[in-house]
FIZAFI-444343 format. One record per atom (N, C-alpha, C): residue in one letter; x, y, z. Coordinates in steps of 0.2 Angstrom, whole numbers, padded with zeros to 4 digits, always signed. Layout:
REM FIZAFI-444343
AXYZ;...
REM end
This chain:
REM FIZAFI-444343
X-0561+0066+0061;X-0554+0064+0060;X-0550+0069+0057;X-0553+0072+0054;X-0548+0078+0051;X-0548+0084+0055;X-0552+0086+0061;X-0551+0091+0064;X-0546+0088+0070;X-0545+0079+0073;X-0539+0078+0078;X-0535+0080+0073;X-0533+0079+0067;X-0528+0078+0062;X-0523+0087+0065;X-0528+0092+0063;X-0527+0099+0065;X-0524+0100+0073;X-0526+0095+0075;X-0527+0099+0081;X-0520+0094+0086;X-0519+0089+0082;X-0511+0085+0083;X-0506+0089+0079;X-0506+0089+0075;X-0501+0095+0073;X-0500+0101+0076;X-0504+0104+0078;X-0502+0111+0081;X-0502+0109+0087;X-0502+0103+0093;X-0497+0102+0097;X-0492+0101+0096;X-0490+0098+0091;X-0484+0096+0088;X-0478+0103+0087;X-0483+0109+0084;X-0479+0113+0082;X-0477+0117+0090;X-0485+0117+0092;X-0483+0123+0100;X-0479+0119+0104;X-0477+0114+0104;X-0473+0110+0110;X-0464+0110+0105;X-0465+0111+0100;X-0458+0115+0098;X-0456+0119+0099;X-0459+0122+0100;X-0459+0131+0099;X-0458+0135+0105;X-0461+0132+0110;X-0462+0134+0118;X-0455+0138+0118;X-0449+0130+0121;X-0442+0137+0126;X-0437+0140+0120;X-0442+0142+0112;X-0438+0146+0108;X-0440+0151+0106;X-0438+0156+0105;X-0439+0163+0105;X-0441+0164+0098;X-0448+0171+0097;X-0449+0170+0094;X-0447+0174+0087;X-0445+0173+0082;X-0441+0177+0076;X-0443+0184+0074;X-0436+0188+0073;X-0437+0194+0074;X-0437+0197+0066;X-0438+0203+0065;X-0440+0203+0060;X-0446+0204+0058;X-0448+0208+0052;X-0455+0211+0050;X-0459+0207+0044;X-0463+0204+0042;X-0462+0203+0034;X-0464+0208+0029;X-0467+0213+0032;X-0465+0219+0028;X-0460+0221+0024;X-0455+0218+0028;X-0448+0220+0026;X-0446+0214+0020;X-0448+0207+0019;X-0449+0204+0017;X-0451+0205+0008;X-0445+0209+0006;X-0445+0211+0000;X-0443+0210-0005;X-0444+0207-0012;X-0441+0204-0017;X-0441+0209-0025;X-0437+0209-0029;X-0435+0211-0033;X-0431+0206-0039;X-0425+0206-0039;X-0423+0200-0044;X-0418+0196-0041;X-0419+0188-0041;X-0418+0184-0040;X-0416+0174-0043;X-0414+0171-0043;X-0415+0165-0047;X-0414+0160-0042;X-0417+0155-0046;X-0419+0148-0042;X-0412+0142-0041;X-0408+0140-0036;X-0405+0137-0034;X-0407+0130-0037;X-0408+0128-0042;X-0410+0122-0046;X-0405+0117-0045;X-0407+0109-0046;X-0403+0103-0045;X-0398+0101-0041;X-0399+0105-0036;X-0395+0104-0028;X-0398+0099-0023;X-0406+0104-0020;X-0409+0099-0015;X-0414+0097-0019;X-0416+0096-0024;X-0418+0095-0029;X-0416+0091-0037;X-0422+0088-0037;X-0419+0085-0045;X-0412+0083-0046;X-0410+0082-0041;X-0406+0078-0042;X-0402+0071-0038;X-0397+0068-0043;X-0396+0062-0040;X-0387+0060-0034;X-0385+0067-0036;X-0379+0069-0032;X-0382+0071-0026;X-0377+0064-0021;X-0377+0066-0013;X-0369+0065-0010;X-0370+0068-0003;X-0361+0067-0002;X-0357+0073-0004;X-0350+0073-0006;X-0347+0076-0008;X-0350+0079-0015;X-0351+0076-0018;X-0354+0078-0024;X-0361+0085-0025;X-0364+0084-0018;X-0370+0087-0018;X-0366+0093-0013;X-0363+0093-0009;X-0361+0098-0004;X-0357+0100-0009;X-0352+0101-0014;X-0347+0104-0015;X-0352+0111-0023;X-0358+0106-0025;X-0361+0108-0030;X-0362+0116-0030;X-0365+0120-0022;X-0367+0125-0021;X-0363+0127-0013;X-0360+0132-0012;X-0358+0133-0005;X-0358+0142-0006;X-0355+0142+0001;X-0356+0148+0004;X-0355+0154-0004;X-0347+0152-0008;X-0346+0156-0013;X-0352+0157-0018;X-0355+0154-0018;X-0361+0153-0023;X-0366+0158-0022;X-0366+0159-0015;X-0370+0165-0012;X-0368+0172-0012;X-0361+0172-0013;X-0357+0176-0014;X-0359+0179-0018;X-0358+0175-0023;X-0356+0176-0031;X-0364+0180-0034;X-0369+0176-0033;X-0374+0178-0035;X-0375+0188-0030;X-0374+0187-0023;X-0376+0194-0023;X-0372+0199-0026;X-0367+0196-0027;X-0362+0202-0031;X-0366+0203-0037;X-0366+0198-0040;X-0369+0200-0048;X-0377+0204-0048;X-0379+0205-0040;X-0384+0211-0040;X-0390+0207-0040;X-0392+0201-0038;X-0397+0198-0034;X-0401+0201-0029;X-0404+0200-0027;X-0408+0200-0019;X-0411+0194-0014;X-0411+0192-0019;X-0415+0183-0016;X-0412+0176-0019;X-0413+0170-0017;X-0414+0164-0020;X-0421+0161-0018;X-0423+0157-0024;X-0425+0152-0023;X-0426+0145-0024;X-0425+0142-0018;X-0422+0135-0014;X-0427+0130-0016;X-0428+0127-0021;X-0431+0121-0023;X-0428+0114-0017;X-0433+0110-0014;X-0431+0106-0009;X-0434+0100-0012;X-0434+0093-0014;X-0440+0088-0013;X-0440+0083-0008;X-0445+0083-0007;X-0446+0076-0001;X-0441+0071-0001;X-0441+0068-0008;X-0434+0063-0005;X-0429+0062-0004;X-0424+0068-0005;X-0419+0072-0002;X-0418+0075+0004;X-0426+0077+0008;X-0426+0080+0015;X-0429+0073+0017;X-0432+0068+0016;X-0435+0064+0022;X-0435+0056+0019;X-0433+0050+0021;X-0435+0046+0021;X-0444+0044+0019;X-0444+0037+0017;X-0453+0035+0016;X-0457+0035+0021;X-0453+0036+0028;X-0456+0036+0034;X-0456+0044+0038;X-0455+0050+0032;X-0456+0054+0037;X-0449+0056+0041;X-0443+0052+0041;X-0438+0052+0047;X-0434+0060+0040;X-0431+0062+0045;X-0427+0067+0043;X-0419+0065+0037;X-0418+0066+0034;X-0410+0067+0031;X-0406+0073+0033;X-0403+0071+0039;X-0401+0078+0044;X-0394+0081+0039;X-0393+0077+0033;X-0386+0080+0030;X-0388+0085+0025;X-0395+0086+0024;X-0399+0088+0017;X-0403+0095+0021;X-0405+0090+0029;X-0407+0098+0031;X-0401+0104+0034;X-0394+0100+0034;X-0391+0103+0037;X-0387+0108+0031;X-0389+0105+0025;X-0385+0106+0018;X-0390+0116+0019;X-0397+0114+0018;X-0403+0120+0021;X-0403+0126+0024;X-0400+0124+0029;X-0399+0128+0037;X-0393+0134+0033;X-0389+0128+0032;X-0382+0132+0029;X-0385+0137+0025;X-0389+0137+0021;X-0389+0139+0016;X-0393+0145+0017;X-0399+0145+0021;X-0401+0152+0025;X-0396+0154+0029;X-0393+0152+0033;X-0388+0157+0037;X-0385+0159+0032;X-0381+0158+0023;X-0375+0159+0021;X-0381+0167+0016;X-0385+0165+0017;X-0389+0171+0014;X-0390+0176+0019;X-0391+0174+0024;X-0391+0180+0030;X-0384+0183+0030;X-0381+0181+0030;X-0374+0181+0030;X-0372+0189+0024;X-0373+0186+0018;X-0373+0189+0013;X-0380+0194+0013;X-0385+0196+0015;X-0392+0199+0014;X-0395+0196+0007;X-0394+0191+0008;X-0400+0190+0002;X-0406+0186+0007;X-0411+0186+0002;X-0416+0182+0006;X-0419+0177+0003;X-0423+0173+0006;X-0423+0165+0003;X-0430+0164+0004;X-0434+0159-0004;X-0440+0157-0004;X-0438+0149-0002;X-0439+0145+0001;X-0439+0139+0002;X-0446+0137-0001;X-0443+0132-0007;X-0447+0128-0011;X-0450+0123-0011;X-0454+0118-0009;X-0454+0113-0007;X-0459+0109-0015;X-0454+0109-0020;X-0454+0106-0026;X-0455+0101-0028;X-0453+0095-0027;X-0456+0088-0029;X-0458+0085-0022;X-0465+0083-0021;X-0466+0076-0018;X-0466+0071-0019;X-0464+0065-0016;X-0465+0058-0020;X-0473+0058-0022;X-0479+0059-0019;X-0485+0059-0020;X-0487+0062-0026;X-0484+0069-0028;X-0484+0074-0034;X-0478+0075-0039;X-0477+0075-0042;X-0473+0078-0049;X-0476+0080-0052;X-0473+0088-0053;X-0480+0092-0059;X-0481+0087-0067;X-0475+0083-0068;X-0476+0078-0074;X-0480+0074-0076;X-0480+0068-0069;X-0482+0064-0068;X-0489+0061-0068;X-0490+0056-0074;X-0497+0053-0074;X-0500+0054-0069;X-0498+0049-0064;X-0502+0049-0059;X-0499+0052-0052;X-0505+0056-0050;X-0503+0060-0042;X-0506+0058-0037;X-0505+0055-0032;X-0508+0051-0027;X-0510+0056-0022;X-0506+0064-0022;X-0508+0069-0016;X-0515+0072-0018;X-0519+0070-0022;X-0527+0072-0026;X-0531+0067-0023;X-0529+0062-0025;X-0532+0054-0020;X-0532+0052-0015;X-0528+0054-0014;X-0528+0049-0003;X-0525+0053+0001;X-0531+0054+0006;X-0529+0057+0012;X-0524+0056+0014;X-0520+0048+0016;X-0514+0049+0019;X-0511+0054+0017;X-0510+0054+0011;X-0504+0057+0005;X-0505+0065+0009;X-0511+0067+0008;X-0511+0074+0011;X-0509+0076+0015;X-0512+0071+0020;X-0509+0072+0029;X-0502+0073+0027;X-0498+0068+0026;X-0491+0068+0024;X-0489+0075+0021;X-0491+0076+0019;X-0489+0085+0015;X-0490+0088+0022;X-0496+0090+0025;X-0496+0093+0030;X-0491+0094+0035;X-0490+0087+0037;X-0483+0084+0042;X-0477+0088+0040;X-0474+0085+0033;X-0470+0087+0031;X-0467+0096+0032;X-0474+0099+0030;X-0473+0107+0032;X-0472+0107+0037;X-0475+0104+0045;X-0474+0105+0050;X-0467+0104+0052;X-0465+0099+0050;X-0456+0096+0053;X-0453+0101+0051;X-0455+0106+0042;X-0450+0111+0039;X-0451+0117+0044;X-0456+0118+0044;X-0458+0125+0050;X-0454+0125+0055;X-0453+0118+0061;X-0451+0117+0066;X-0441+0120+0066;X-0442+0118+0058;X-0434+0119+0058;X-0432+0127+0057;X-0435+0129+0055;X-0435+0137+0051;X-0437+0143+0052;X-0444+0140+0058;X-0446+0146+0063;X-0444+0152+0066;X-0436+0150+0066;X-0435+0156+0070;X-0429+0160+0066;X-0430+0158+0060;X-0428+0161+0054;X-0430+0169+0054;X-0426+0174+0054;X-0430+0181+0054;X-0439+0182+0048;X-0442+0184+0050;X-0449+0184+0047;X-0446+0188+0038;X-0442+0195+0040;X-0438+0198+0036;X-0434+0196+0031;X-0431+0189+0031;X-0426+0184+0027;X-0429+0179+0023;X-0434+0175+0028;X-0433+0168+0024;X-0444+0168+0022;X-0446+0167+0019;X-0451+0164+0015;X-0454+0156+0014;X-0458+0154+0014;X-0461+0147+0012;X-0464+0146+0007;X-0464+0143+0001;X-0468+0141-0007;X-0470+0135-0003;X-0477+0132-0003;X-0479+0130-0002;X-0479+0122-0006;X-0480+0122-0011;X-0478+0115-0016;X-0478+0121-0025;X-0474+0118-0026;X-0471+0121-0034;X-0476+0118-0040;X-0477+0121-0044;X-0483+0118-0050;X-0487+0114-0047;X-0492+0116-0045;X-0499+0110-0043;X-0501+0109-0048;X-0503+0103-0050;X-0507+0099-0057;X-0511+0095-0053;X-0518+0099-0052;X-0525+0095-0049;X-0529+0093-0056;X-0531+0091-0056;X-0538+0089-0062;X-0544+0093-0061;X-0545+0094-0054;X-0549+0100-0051;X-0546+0106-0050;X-0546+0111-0050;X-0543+0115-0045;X-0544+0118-0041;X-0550+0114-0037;X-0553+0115-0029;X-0549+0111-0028;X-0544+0106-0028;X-0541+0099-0027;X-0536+0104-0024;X-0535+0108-0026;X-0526+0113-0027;X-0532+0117-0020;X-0536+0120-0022;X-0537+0126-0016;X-0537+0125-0010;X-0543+0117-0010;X-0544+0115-0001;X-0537+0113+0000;X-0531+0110+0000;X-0525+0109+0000;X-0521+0115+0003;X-0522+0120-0002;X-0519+0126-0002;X-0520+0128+0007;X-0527+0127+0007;X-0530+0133+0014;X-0528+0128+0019;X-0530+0121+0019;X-0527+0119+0025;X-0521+0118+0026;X-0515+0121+0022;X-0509+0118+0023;X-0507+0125+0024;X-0511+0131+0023;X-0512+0137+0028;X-0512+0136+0036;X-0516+0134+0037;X-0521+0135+0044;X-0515+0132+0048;X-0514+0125+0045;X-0505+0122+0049;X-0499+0125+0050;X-0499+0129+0045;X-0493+0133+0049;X-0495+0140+0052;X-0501+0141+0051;X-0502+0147+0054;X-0503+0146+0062;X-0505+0140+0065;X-0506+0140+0072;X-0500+0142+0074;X-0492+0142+0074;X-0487+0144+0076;X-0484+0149+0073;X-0486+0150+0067;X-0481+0156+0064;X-0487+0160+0059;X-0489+0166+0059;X-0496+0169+0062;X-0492+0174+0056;X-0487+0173+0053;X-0485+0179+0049;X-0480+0179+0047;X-0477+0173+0044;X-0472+0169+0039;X-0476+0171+0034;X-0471+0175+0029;X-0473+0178+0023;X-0474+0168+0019;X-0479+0169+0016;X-0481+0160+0011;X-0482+0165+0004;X-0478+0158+0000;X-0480+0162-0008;X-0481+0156-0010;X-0488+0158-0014;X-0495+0154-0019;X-0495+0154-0025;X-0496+0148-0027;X-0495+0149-0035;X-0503+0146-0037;X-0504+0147-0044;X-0511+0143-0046;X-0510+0134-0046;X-0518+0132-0049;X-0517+0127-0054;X-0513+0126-0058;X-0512+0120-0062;X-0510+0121-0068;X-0504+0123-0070;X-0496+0119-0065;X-0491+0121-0066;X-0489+0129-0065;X-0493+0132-0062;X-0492+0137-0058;X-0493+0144-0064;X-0495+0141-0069;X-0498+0144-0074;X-0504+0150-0074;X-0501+0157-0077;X-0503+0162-0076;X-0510+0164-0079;X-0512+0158-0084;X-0520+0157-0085;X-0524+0155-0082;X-0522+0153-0076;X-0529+0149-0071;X-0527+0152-0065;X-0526+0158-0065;X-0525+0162-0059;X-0533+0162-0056;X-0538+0164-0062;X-0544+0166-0062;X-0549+0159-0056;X-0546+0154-0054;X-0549+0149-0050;X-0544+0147-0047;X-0539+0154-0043;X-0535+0152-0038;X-0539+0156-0032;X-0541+0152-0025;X-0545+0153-0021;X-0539+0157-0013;X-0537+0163-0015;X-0533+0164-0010;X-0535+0168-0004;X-0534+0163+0003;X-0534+0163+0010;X-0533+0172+0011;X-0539+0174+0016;X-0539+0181+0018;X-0534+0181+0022;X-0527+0184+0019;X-0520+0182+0024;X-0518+0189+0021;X-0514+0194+0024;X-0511+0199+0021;X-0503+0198+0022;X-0500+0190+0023;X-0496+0188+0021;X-0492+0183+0018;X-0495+0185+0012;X-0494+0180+0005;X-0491+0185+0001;X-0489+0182-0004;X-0485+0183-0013;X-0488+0179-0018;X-0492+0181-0021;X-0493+0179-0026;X-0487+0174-0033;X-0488+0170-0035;X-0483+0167-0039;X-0485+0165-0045;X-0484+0165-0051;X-0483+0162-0057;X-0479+0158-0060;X-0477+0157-0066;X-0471+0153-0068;X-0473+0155-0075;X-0468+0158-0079;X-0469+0155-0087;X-0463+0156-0091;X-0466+0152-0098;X-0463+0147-0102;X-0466+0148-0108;X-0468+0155-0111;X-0471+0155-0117;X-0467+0162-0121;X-0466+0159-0128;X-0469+0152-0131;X-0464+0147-0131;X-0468+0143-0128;X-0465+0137-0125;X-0462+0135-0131;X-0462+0133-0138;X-0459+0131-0146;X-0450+0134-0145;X-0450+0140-0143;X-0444+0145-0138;X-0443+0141-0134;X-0444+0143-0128;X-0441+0142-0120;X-0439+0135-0119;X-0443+0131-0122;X-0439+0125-0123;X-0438+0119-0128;X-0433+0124-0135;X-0431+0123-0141;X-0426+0115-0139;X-0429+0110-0144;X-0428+0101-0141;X-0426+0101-0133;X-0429+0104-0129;X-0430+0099-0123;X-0432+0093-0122;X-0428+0088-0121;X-0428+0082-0120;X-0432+0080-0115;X-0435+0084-0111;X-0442+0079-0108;X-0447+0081-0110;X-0448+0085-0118;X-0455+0086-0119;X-0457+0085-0127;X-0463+0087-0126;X-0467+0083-0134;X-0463+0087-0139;X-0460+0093-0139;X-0457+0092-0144;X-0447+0094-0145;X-0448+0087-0140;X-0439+0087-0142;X-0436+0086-0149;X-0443+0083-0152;X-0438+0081-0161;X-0439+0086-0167;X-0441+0094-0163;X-0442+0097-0167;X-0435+0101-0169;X-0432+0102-0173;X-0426+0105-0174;X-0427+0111-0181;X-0432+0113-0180;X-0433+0119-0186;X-0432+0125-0185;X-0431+0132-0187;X-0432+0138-0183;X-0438+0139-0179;X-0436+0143-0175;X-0441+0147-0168;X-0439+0154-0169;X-0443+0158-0171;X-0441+0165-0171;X-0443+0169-0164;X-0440+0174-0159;X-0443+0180-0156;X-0438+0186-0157;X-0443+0191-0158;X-0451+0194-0158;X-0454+0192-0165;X-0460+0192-0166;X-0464+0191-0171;X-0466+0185-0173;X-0468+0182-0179;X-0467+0177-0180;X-0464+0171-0179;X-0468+0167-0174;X-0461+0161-0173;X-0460+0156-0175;X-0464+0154-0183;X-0464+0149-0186;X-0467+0152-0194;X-0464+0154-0200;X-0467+0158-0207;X-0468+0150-0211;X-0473+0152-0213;X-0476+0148-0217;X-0474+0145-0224;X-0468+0148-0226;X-0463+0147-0228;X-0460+0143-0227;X-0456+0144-0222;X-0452+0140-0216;X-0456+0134-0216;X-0462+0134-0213;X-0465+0125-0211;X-0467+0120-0217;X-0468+0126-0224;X-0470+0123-0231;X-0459+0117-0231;X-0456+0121-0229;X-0448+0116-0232;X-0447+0110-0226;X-0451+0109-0221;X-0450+0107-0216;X-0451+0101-0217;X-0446+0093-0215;X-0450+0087-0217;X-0458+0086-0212;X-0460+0081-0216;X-0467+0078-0212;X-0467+0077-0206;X-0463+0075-0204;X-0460+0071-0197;X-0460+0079-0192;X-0457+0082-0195;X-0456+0090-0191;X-0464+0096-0190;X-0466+0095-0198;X-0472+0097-0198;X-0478+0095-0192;X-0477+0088-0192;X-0485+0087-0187;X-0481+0091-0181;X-0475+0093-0179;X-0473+0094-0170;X-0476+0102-0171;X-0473+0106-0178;X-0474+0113-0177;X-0482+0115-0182;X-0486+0113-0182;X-0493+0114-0188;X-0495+0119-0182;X-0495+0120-0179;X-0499+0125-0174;X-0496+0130-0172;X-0490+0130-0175;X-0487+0139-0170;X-0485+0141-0178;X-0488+0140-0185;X-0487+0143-0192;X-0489+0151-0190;X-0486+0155-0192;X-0492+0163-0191;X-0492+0164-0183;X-0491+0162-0182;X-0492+0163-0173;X-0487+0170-0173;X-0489+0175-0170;X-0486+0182-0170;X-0484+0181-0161;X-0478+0184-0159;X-0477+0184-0150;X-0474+0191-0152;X-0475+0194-0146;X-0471+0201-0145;X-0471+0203-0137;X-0470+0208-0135;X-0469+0210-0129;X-0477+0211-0128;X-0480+0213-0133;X-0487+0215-0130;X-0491+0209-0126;X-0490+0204-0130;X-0494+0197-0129;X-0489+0195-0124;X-0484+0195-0121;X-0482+0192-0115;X-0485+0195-0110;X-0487+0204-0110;X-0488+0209-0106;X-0498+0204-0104;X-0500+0205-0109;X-0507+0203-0108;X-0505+0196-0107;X-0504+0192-0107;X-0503+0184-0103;X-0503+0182-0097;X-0500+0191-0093;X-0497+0190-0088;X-0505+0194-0085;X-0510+0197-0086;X-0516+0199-0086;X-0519+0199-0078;X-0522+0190-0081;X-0525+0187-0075;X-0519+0190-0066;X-0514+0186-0067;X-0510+0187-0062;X-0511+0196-0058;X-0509+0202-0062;X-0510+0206-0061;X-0517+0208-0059;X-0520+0207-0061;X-0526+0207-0058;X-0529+0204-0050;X-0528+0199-0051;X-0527+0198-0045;X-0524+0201-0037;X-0517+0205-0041;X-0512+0204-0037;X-0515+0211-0034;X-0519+0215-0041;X-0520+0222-0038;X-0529+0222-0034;X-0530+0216-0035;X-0538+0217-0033;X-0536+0216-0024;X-0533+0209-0022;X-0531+0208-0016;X-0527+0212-0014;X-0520+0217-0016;X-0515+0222-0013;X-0510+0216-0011;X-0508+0213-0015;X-0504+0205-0013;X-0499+0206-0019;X-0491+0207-0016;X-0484+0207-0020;X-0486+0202-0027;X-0483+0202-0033;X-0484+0197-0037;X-0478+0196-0039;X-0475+0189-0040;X-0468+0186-0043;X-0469+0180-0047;X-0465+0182-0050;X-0464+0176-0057;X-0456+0173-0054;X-0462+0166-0050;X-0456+0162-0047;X-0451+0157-0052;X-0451+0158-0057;X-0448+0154-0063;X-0451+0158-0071;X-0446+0159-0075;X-0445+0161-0081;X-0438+0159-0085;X-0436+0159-0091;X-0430+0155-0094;X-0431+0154-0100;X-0424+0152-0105;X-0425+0149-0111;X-0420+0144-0109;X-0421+0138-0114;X-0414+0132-0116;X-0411+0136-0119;X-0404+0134-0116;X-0397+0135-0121;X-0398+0133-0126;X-0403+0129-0129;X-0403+0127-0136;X-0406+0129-0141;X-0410+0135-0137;X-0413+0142-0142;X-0409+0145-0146;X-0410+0148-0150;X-0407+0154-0155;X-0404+0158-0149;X-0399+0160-0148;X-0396+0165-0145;X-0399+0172-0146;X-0398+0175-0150;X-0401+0182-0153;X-0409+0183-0151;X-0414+0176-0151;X-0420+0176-0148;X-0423+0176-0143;X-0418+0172-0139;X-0418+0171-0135;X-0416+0179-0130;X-0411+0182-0130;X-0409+0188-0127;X-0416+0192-0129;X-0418+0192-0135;X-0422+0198-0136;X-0429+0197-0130;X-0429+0189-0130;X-0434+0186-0125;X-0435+0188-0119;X-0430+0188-0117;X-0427+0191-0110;X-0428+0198-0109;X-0424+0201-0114;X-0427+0209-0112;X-0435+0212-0114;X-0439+0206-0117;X-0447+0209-0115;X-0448+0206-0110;X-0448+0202-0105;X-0451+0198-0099;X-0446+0204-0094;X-0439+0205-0094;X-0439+0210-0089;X-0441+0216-0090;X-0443+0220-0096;X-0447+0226-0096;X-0454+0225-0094;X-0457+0218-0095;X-0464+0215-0091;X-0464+0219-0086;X-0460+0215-0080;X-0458+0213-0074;X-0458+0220-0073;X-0450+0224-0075;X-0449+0230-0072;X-0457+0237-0074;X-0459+0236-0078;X-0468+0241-0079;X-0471+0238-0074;X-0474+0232-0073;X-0479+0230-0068;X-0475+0231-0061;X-0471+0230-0060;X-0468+0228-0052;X-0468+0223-0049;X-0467+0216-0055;X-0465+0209-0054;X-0459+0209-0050;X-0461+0208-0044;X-0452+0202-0044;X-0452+0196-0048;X-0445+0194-0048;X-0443+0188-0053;X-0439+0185-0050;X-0438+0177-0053;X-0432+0173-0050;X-0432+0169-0058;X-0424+0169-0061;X-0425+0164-0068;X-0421+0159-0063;X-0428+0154-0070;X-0424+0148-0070;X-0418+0147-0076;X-0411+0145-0070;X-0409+0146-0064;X-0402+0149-0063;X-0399+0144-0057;X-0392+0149-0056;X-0385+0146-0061;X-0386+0140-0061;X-0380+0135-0064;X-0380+0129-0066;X-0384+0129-0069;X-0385+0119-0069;X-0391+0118-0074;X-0393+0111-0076;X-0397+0111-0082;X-0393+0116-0087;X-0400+0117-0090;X-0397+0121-0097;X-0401+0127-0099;X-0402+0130-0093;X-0404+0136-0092;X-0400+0141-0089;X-0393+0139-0086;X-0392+0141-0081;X-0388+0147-0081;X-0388+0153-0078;X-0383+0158-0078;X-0377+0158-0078;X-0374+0152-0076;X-0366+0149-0078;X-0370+0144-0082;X-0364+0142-0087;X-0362+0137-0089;X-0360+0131-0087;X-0362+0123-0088;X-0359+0120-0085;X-0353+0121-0084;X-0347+0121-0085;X-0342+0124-0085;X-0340+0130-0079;X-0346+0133-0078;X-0345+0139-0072;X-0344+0145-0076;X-0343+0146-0083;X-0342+0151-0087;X-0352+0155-0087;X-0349+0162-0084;X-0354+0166-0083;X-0358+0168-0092;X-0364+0166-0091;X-0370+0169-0099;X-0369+0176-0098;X-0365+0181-0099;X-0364+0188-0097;X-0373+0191-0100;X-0372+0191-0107;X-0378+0194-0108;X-0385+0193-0106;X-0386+0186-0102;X-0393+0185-0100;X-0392+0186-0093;X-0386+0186-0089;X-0385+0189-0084;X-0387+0197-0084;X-0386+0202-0089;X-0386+0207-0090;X-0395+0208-0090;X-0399+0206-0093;X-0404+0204-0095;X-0407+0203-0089;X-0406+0200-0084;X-0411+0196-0077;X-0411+0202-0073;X-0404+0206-0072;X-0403+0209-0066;X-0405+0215-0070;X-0408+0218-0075;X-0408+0225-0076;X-0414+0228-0073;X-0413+0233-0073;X-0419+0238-0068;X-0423+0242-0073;
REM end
């Protein structure tokens, strides 16, 4: 059943693809360096209409290459591009298209996301794309319809992130996924650069049981968020939103001191990061396994997401930023922060008022 499943598909894709020419362009050329993520647009969010088209356009693309970018990366969910049935939201792929051509337009070049499924949320209790083959096949589909639309996107421009933060239980659960969802777009497109992330919300400690396909057109990918107590100071969808105490970087990110004056209530959220030391060193070794990797295979490696909340210490946060881009810039990380404008990460402010200094911080060489 699962080899008709392969082999209906790639009729699916070669009977697309027949009377259209085939994209020109190298993926060698296919080059990233500093970038950020186009967050809460086709993505995570509840704005459609007017509301969702006016959020990001062509000046958006503008703006970002001026400020010394190279790339976006295009976060997309399932139920923004398609119906429960699979049928297309031809407003959402059309919002998509624009958005590669506005990049071509301007020379940047674009990782297309494909970020939330209904089947998956990297939060979410339960993931049905681990359980049931439907859900799978569906995954699979889904890449097919996005190929069919993008293929002839230059090889040189546009990219594919295959699914954003996978949270398997297994992380064979992530790898067989991983390859077959390979093997699917590769029957027609033999040399679209794909960028791969591990287990484990894309987490640069379980690179070590990331099983990647003998392909010499991938990007390795990561994400981080450490120390998480930082990067996301009361964020409200996490365990510790109700901590309101100091977080220090560099050095110590909680003195003992500090957690002795703290009430009880706050103590149980922070008793584990007391004496905890961070510095640039321990980011650099975190990032370890990735490099490792990236150099045993000869595979690009990018940290497709990094960031703090606005609700961090500013002073630590900056300092934050300039060890992760000295990381990046020593190793030969590309990067993309989360993100460009929106939440509370964003390089504008709600308001459109530019973070000059964390801008300064993202783009430096």
């Amino acid at each position: 059943m699962k080899n008709l499943l392969f082999i209906a598909l790639a009729v699916i894709l070669l009977a697309s693809c027949q009377s259209k020419p085939t994209p020109n362009g190298s993926p060698a050329d296919f080059k990233l360096f500093k970038g950020t993520n186009v967050a809460h647009w086709l993505s995570q969010s509840e704005a459609r209409g007017a509301e969702r088209d006016s959020f990001f356009q062509e000046k958006d693309v503008a703006l970002i290459k001026s400020l010394g970018f190279d790339h976006l990366r295009l976060p997309i969910d399932e139920e923004q591009m398609w119906d429960e049935n699979g049928v297309r939201h031809e407003d959402a792929f059309k919002l998509m298209t624009n958005c590669l051509d506005w990049c071509k337009k301007h020379q940047l070049k674009v990782i297309v996301d494909l970020h939330i499924l209904r089947s998956h949320h990297f939060n979410a209790e339960v993931k049905p794309l681990w359980t049931d083959p439907k859900e799978q096949e569906k995954f699979y589909r889904l890449w097919v319809d996005l190929s069919s639309v993008m293929k002839d996107y230059s090889l040189s421009d546009v990219a594919y992130e295959l699914m954003n933060e996978a949270v398997a239980d297994d992380p064979e659960q992530w790898n067989t996924l991983l390859a077959k969802a390979m093997q699917t777009i590769r029957v027609t497109e033999p040399e679209r650069i794909i960028v791969i992330g591990s287990n484990k919300w894309q987490s640069a400690n379980t690179f070590d049981v990331l099983k990647v396909p003998a392909d010499k057109n991938i990007i390795l990918s990561f994400h981080f968020y450490e120390p998480f107590p930082l990067t996301h100071h009361l964020a409200s969808w996490t365990y510790i939103k109700n901590y309101s105490g100091p977080v220090h970087y560099p050095g110590v990110l909680l003195s003992k001191e500090e957690f002795d004056a703290l009430a009880p209530d706050q103590q149980a959220i922070a008793k584990d990061w007391v004496g905890v030391e961070w510095n640039i060193e321990k980011l650099e070794q975190m990032m370890q396994l990735p490099l490792q990797k990236s150099k045993e295979l000869g595979l690009p490696l990018y940290c497709g997401e990094y960031g703090v909340i606005d609700s961090a210490p500013d002073a630590d946060k900056i300092r934050w930023y300039n060890d992760m881009i000295s990381v990046f810039n020593k190793n030969g990380i590309a990067s993309a922060n989360w993100n460009y404008k929106s939440g509370s990460f964003g390089l504008l402010n709600g308001d459109g008022v530019k973070n000059e200094a964390m801008i300064q911080e993202v783009i430096r060489k």
